[in-house]
PyMOL Python script that loads the backbone (N, CA, C, O; Angstrom):
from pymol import cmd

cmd.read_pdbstr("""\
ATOM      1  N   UNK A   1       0.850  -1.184   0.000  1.00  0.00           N
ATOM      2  CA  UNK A   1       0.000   0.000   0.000  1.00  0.00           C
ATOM      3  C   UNK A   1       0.884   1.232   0.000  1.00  0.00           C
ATOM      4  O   UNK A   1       1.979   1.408   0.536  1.00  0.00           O
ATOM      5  N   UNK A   2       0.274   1.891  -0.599  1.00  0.00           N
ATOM      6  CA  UNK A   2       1.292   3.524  -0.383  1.00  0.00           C
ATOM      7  C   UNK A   2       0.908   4.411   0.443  1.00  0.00           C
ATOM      8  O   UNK A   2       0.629   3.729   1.428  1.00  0.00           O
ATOM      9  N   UNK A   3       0.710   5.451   0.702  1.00  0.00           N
ATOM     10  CA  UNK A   3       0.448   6.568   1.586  1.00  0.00           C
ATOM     11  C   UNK A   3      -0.629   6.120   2.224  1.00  0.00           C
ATOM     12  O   UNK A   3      -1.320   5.201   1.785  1.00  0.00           O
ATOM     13  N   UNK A   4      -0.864   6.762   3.360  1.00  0.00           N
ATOM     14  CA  UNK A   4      -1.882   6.384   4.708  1.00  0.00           C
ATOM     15  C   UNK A   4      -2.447   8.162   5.247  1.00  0.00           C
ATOM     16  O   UNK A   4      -2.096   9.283   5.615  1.00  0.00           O
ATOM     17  N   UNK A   5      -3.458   7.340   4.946  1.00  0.00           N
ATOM     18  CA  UNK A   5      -4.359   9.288   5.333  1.00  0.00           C
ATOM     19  C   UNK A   5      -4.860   8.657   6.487  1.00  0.00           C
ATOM     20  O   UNK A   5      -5.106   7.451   6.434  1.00  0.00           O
ATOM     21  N   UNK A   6      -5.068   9.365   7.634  1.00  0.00           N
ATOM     22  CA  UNK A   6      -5.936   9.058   9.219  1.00  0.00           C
ATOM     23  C   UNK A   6      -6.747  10.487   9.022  1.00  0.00           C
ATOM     24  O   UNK A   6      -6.195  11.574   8.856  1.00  0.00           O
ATOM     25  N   UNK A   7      -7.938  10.293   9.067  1.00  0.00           N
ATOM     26  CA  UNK A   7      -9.300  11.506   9.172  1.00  0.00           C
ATOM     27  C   UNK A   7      -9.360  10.973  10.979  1.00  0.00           C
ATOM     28  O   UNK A   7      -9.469   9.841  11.448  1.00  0.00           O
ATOM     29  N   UNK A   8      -9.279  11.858  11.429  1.00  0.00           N
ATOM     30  CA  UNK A   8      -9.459  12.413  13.169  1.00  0.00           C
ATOM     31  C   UNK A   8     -10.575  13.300  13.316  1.00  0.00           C
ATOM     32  O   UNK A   8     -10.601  14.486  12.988  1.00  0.00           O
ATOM     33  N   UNK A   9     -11.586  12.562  13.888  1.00  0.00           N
ATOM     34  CA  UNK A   9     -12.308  13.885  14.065  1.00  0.00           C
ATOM     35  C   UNK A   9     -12.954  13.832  15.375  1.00  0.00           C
ATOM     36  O   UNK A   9     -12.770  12.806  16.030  1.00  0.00           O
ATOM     37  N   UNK A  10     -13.748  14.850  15.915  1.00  0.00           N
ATOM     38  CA  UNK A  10     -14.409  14.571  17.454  1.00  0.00           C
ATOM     39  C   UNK A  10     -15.942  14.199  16.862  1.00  0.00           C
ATOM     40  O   UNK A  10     -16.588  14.803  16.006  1.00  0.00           O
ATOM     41  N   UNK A  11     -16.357  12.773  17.760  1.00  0.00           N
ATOM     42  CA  UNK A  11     -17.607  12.463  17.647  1.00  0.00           C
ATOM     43  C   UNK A  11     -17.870  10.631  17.340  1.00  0.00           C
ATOM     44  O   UNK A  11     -16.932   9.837  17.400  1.00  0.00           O
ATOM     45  N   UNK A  12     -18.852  10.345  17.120  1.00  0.00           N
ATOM     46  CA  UNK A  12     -18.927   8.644  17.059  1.00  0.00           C
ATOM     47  C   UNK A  12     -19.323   8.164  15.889  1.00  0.00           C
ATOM     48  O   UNK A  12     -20.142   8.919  15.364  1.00  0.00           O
ATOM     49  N   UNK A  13     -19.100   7.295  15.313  1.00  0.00           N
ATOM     50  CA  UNK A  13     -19.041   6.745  14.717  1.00  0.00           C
ATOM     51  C   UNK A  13     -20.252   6.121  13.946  1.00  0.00           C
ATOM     52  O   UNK A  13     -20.319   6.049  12.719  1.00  0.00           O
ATOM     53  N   UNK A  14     -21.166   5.695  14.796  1.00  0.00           N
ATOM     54  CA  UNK A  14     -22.702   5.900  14.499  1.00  0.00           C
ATOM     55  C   UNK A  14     -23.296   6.914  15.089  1.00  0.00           C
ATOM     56  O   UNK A  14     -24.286   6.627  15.762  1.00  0.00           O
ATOM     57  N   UNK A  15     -22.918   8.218  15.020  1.00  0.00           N
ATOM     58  CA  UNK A  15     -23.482   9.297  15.880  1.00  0.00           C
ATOM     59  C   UNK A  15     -24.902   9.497  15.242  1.00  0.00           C
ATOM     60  O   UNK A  15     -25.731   9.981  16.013  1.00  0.00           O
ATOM     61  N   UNK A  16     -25.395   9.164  13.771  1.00  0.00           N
ATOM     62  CA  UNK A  16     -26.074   9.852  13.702  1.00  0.00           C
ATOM     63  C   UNK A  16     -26.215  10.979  12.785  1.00  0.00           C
ATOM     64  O   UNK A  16     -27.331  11.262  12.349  1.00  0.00           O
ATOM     65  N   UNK A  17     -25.245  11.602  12.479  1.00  0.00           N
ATOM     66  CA  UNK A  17     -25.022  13.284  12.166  1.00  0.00           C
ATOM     67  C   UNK A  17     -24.803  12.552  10.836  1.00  0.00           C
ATOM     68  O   UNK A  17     -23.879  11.781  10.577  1.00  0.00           O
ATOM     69  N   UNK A  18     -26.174  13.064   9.752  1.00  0.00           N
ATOM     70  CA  UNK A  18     -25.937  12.432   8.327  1.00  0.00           C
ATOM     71  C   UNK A  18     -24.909  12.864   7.387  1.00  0.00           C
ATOM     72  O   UNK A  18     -24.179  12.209   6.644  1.00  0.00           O
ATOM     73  N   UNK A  19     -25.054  14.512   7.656  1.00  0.00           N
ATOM     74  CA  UNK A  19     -23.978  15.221   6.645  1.00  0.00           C
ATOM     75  C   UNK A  19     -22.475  14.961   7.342  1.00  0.00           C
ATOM     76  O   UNK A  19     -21.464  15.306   6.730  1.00  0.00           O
ATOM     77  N   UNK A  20     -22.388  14.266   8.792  1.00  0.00           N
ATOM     78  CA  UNK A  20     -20.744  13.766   8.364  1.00  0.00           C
ATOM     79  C   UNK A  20     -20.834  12.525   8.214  1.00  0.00           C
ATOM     80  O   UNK A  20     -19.717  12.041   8.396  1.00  0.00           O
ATOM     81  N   UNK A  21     -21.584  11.750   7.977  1.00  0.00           N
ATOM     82  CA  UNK A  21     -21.417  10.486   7.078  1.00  0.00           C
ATOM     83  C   UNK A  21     -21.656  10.781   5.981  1.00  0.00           C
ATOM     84  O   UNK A  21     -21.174   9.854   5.331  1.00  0.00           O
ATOM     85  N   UNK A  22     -22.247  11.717   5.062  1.00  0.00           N
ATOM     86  CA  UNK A  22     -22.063  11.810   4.008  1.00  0.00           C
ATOM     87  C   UNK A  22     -20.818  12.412   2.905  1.00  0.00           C
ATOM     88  O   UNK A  22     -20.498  12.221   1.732  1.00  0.00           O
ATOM     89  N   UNK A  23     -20.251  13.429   4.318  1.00  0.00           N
ATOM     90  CA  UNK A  23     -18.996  14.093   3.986  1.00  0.00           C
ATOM     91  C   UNK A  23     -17.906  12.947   3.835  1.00  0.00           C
ATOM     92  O   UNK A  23     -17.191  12.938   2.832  1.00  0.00           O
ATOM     93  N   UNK A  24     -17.789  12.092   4.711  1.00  0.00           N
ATOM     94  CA  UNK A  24     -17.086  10.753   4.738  1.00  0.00           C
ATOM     95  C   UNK A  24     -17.105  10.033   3.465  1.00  0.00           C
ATOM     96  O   UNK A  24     -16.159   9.670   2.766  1.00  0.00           O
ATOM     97  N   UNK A  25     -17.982   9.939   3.351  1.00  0.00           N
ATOM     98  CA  UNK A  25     -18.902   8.840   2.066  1.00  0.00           C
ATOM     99  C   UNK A  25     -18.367   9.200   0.968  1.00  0.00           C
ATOM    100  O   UNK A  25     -17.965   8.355   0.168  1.00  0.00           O
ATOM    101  N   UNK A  26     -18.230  11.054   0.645  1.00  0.00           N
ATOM    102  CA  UNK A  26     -17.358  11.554  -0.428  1.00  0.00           C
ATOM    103  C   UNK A  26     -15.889  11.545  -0.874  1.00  0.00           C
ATOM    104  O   UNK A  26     -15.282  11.550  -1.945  1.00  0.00           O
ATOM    105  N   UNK A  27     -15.582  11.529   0.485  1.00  0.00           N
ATOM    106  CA  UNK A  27     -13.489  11.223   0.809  1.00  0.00           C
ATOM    107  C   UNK A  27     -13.378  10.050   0.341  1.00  0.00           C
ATOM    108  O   UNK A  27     -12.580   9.836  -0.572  1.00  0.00           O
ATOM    109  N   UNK A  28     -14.144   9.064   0.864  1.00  0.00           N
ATOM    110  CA  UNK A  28     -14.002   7.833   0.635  1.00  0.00           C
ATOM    111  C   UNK A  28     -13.602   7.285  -0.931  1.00  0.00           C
ATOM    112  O   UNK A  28     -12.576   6.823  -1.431  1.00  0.00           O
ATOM    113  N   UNK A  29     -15.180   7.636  -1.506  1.00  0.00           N
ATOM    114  CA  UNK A  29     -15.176   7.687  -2.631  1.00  0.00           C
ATOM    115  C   UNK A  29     -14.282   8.486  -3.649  1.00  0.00           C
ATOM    116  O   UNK A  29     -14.217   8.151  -4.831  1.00  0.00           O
ATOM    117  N   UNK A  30     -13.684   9.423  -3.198  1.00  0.00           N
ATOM    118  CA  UNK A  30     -12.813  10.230  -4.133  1.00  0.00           C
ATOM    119  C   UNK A  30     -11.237   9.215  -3.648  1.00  0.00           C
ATOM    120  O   UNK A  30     -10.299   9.319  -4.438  1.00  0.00           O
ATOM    121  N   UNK A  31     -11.068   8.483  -2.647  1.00  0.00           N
ATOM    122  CA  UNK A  31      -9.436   8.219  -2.557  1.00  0.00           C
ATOM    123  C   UNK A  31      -9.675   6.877  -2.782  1.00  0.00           C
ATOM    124  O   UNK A  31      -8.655   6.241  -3.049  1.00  0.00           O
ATOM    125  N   UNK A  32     -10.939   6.108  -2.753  1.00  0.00           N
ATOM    126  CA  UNK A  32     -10.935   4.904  -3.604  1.00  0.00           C
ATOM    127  C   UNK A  32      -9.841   4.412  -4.516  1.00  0.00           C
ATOM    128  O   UNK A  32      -8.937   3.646  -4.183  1.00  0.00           O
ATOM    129  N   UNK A  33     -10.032   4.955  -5.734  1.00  0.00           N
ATOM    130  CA  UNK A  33      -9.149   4.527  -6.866  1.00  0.00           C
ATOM    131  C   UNK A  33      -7.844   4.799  -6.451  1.00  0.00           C
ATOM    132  O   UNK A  33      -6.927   4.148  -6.953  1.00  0.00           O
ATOM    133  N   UNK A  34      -7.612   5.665  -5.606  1.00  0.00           N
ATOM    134  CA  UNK A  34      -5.682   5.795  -5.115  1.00  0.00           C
ATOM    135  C   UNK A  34      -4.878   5.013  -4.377  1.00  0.00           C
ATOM    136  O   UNK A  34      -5.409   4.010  -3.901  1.00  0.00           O
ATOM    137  N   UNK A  35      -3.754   5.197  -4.154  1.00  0.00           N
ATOM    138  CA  UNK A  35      -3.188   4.082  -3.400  1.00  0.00           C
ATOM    139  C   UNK A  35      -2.869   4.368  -2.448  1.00  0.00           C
ATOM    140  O   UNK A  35      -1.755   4.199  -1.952  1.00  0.00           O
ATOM    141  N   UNK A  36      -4.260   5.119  -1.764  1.00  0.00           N
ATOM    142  CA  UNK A  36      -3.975   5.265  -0.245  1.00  0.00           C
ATOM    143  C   UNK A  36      -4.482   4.796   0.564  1.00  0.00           C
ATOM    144  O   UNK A  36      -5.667   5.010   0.311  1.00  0.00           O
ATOM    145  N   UNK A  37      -4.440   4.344   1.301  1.00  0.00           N
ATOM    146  CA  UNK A  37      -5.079   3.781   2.972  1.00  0.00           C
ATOM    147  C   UNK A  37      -6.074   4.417   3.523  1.00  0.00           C
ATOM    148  O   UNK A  37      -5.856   3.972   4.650  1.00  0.00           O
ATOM    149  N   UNK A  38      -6.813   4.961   3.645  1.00  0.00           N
ATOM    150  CA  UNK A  38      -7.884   5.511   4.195  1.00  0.00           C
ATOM    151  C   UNK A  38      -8.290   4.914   5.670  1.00  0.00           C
ATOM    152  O   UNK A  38      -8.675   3.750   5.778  1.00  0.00           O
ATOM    153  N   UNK A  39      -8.207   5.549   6.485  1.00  0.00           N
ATOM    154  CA  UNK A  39      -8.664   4.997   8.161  1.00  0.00           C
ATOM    155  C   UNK A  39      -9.323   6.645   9.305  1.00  0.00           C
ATOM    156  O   UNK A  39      -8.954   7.815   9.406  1.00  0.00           O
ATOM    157  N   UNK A  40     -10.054   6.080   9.726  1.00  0.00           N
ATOM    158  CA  UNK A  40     -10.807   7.206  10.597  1.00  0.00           C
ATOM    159  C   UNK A  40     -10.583   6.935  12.275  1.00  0.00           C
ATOM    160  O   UNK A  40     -10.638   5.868  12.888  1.00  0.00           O
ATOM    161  N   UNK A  41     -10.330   8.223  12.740  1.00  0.00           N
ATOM    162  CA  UNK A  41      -9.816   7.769  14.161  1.00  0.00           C
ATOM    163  C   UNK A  41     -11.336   8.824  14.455  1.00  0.00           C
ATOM    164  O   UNK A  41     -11.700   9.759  13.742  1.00  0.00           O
ATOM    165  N   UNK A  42     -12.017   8.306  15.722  1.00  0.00           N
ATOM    166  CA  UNK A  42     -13.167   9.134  16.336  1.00  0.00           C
ATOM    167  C   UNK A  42     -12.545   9.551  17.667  1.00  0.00           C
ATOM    168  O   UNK A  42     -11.669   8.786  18.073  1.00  0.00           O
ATOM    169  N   UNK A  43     -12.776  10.429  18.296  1.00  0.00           N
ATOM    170  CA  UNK A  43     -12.323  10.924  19.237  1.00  0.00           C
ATOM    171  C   UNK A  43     -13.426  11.399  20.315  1.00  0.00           C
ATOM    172  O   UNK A  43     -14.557  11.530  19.847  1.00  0.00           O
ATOM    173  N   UNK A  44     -13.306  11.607  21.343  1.00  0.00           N
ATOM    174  CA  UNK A  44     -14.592  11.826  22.525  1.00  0.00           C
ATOM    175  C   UNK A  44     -14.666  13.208  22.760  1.00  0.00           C
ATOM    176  O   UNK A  44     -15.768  13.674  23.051  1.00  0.00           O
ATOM    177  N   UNK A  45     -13.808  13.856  22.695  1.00  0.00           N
ATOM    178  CA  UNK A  45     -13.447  15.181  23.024  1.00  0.00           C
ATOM    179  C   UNK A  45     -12.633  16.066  22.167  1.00  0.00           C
ATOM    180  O   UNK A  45     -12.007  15.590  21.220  1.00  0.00           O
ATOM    181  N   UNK A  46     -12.605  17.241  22.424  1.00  0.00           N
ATOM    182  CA  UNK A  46     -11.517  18.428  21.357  1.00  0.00           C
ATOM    183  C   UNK A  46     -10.162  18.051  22.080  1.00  0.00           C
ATOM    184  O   UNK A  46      -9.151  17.869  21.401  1.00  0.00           O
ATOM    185  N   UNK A  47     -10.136  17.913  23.698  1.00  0.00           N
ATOM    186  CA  UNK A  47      -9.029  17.632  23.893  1.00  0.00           C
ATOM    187  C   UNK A  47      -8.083  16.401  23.567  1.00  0.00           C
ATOM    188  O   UNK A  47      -6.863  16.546  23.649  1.00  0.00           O
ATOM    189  N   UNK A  48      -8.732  15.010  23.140  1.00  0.00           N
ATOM    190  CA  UNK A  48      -8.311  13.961  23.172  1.00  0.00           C
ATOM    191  C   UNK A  48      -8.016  14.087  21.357  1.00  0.00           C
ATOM    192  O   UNK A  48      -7.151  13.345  20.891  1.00  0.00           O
ATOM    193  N   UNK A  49      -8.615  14.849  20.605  1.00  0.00           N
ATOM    194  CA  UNK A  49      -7.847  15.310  19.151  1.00  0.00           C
ATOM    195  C   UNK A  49      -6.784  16.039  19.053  1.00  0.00           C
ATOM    196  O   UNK A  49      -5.900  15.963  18.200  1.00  0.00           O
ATOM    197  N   UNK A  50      -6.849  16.555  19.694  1.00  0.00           N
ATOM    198  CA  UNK A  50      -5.655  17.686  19.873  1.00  0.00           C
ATOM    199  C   UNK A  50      -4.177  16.552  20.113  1.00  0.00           C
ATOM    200  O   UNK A  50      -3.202  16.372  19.383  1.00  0.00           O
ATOM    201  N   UNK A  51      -4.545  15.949  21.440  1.00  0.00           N
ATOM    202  CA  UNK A  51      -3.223  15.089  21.799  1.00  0.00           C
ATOM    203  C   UNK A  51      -3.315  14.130  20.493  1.00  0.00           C
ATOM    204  O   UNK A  51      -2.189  13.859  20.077  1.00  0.00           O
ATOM    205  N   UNK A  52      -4.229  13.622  19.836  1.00  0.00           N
ATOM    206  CA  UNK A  52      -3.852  12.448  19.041  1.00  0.00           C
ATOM    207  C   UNK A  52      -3.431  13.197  17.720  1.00  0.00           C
ATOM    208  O   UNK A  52      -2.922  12.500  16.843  1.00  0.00           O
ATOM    209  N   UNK A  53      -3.555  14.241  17.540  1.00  0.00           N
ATOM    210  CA  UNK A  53      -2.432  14.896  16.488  1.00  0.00           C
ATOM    211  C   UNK A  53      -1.479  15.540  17.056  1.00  0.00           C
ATOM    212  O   UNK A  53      -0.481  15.665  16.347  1.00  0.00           O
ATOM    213  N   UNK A  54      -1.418  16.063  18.240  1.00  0.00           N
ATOM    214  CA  UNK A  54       0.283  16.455  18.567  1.00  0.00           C
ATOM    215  C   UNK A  54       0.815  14.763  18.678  1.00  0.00           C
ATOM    216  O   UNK A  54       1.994  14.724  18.325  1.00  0.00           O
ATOM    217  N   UNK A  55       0.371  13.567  19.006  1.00  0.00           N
ATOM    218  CA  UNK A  55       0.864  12.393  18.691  1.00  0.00           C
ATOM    219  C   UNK A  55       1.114  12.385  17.506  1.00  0.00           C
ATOM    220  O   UNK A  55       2.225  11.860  17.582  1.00  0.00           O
ATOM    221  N   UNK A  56       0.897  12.622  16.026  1.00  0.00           N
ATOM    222  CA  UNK A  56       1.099  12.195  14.596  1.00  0.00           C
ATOM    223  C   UNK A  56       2.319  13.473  14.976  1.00  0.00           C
ATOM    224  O   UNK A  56       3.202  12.997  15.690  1.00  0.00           O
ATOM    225  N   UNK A  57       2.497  14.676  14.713  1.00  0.00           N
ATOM    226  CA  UNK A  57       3.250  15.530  14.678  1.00  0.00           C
ATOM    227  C   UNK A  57       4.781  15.198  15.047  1.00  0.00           C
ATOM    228  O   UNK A  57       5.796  15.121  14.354  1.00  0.00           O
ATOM    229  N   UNK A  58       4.520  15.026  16.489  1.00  0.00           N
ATOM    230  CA  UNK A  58       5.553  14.158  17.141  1.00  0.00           C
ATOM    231  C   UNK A  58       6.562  12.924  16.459  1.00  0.00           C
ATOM    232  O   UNK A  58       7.734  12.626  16.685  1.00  0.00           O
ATOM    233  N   UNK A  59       5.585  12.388  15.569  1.00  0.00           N
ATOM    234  CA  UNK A  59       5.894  10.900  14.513  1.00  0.00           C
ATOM    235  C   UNK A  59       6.750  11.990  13.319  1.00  0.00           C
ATOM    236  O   UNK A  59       7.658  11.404  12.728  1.00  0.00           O
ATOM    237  N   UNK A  60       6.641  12.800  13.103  1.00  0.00           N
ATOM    238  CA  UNK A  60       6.744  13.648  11.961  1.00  0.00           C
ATOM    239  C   UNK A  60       5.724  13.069  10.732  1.00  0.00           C
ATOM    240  O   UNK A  60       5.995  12.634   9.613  1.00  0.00           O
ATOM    241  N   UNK A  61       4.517  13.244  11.392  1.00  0.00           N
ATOM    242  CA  UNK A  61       3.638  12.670  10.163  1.00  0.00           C
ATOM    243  C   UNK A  61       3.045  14.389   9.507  1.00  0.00           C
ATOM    244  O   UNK A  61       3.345  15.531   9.855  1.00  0.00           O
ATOM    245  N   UNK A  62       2.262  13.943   8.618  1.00  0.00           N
ATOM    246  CA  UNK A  62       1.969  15.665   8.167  1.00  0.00           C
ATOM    247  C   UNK A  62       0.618  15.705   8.268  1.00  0.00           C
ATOM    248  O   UNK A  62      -0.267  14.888   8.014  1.00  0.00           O
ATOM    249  N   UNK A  63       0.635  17.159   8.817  1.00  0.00           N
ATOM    250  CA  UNK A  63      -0.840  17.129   9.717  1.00  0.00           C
ATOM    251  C   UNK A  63      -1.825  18.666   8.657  1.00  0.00           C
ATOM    252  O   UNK A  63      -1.413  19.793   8.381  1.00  0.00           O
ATOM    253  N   UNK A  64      -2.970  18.091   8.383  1.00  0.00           N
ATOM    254  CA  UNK A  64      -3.714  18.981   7.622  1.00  0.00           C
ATOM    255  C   UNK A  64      -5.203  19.395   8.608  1.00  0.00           C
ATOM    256  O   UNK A  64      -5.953  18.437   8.797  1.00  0.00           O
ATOM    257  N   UNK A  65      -5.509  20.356   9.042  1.00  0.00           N
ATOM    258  CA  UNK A  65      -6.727  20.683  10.011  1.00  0.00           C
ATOM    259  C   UNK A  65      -7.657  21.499   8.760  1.00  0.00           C
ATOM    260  O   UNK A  65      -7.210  22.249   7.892  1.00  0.00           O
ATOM    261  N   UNK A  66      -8.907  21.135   8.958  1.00  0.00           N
ATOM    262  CA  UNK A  66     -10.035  21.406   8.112  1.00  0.00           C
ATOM    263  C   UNK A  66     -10.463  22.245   9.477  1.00  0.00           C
ATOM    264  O   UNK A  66     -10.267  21.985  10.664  1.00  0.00           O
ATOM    265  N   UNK A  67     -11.073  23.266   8.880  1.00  0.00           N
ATOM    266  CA  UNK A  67     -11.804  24.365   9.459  1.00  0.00           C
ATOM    267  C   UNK A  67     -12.901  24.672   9.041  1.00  0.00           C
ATOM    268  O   UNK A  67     -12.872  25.269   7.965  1.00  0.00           O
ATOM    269  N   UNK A  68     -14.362  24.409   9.693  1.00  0.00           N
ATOM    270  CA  UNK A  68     -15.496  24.625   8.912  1.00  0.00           C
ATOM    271  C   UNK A  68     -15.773  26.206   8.843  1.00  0.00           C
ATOM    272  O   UNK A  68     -16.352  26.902   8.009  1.00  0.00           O
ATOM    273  N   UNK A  69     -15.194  26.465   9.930  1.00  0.00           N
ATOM    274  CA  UNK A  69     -15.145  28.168   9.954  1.00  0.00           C
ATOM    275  C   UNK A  69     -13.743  29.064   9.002  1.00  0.00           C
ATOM    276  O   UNK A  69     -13.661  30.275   8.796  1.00  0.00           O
ATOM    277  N   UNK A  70     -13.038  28.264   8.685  1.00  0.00           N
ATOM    278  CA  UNK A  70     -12.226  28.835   7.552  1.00  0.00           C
ATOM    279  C   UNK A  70     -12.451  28.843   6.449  1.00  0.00           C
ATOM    280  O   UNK A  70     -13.523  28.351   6.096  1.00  0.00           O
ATOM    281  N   UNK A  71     -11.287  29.560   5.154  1.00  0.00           N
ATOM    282  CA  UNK A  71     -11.725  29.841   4.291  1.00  0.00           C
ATOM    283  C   UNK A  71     -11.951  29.189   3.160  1.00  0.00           C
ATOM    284  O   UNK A  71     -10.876  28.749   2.752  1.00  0.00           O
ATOM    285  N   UNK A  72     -13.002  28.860   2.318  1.00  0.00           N
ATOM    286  CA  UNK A  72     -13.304  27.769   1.403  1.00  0.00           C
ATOM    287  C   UNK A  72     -12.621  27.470   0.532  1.00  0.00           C
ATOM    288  O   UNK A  72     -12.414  28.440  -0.197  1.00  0.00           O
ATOM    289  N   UNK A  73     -11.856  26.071   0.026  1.00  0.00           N
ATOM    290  CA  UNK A  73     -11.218  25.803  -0.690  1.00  0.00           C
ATOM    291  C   UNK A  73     -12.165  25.004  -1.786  1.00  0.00           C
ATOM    292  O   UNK A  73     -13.309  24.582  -1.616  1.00  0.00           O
ATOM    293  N   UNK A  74     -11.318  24.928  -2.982  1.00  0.00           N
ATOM    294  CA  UNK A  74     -12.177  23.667  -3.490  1.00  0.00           C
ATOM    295  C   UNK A  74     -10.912  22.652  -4.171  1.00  0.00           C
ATOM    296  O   UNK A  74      -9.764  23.089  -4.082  1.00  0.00           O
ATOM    297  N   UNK A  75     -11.129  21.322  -4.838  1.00  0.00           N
ATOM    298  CA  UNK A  75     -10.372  20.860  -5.756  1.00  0.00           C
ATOM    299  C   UNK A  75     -10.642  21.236  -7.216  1.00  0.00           C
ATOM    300  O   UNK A  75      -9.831  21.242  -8.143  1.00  0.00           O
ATOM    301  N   UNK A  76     -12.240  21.621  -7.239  1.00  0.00           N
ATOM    302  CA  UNK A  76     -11.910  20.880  -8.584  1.00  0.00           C
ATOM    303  C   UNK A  76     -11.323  22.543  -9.749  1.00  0.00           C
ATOM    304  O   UNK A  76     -10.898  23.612  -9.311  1.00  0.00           O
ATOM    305  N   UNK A  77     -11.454  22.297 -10.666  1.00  0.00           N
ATOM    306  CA  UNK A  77     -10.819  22.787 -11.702  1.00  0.00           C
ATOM    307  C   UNK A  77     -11.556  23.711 -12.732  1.00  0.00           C
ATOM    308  O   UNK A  77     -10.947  24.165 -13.701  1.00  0.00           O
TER     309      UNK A  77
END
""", "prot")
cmd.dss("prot")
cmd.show_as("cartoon", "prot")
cmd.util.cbc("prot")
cmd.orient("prot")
């Protein structure tokens, strides 16, 4: 396998909350065909995300934070 993406986010897993299973559903589907690893870490709290990415950081892994309150990006073209 090649590259390994970890999506971290606060909340459960069957929470419930459709639009982030659907937001999921889209990642998914877009890194499908790549040769990446795809894995989701759920977290209980803001604080217990925080440490489990100053944990990746620490690894020297590379860390990307999505901001729903920041400014909109897009991919496509």
């Amino acid at each position: 396998m090649g590259l390994e993406v970890k999506i971290r986010m606060v909340g459960r897993k069957n929470g419930g909350e459709q639009w982030l299973e659907s937001a999921y559903s889209v990642y998914e589907t877009r890194l499908k065909p790549t040769n990446l690893g795809v894995t989701t870490q759920y977290h209980k709290s803001d604080n217990e995300l925080i440490k489990g990415t100053e944990a990746d950081e620490n690894k020297n892994h590379k860390v990307i934070l999505l901001d729903p309150l920041g400014k909109l990006c897009t991919s496509e073209v």
